[in-house]
N, C-alpha and C positions, 0 to 999 in steps of 0.2 A: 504494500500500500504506500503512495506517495503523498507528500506532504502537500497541500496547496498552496500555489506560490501566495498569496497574501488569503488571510483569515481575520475579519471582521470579527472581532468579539462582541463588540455592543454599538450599537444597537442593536437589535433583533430584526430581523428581516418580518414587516407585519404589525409591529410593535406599536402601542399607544402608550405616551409619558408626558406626562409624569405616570409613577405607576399609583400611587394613591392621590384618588379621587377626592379632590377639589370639592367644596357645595357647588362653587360656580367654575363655569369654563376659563382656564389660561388662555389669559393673554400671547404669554410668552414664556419660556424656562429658561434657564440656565440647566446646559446639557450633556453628559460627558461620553464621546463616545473613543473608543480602543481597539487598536486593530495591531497587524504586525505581518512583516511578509519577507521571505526568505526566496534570496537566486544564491544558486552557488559562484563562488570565486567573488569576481569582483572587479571594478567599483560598479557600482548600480546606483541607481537614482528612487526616487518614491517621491510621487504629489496626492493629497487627499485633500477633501473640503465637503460640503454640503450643496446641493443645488446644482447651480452652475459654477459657484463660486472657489479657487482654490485657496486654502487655508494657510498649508504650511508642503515646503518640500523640503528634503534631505537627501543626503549621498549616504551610502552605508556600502559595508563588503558582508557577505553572508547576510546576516539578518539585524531587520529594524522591528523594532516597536514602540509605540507610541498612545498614549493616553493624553488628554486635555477635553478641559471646557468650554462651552464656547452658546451665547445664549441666541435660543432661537424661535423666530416670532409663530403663533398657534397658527397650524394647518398642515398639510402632509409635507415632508421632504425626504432627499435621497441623500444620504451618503456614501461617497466613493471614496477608493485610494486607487492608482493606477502606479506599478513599478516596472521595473526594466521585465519583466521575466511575467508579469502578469496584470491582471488586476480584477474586482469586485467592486459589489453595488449590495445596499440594502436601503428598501422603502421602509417609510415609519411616519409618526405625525405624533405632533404634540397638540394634545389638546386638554 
């Protein structure tokens, strides 16, 4: 079995967050999503963001991962990473 070149940990593909329920619907959250993605040898590249939007990129050899926050306003969105060797997508919405 092979490893998949990048692995979204969170969000959840599907997913609605906050995960406890509000009396009234968010605005907006403060959100943190985690991912990490592996090519072998190196140097290799990685960009990830929300939407259209890119967030943050880095150079890495073998493997990157990354965690941060980042707040974002109520209704559905996509988070992506795209790296040298691959890349993934997960839908989700804050509501």
């Amino acid at each position: 079995m092979s490893q998949s070149a990048v692995n979204i940990v969170y969000p959840i593909d599907g997913g609605t967050y906050p995960i406890t329920d509000p009396a009234c619907g968010v605005r907006s959250a403060y959100f943190t999503a985690s991912f990490s993605t592996t090519c072998a040898g190196g140097p290799h590249t990685v960009k990830w963001g929300f939407d259209g939007r890119t967030l943050g990129k880095a150079s890495f050899y073998d493997q990157f991962s990354a965690q941060f926050t980042w707040k974002l306003p109520a209704g559905a969105h996509r988070f992506w990473v795209e790296s040298d060797c691959g890349k993934g997508a997960v839908k989700f919405k804050i509501a």
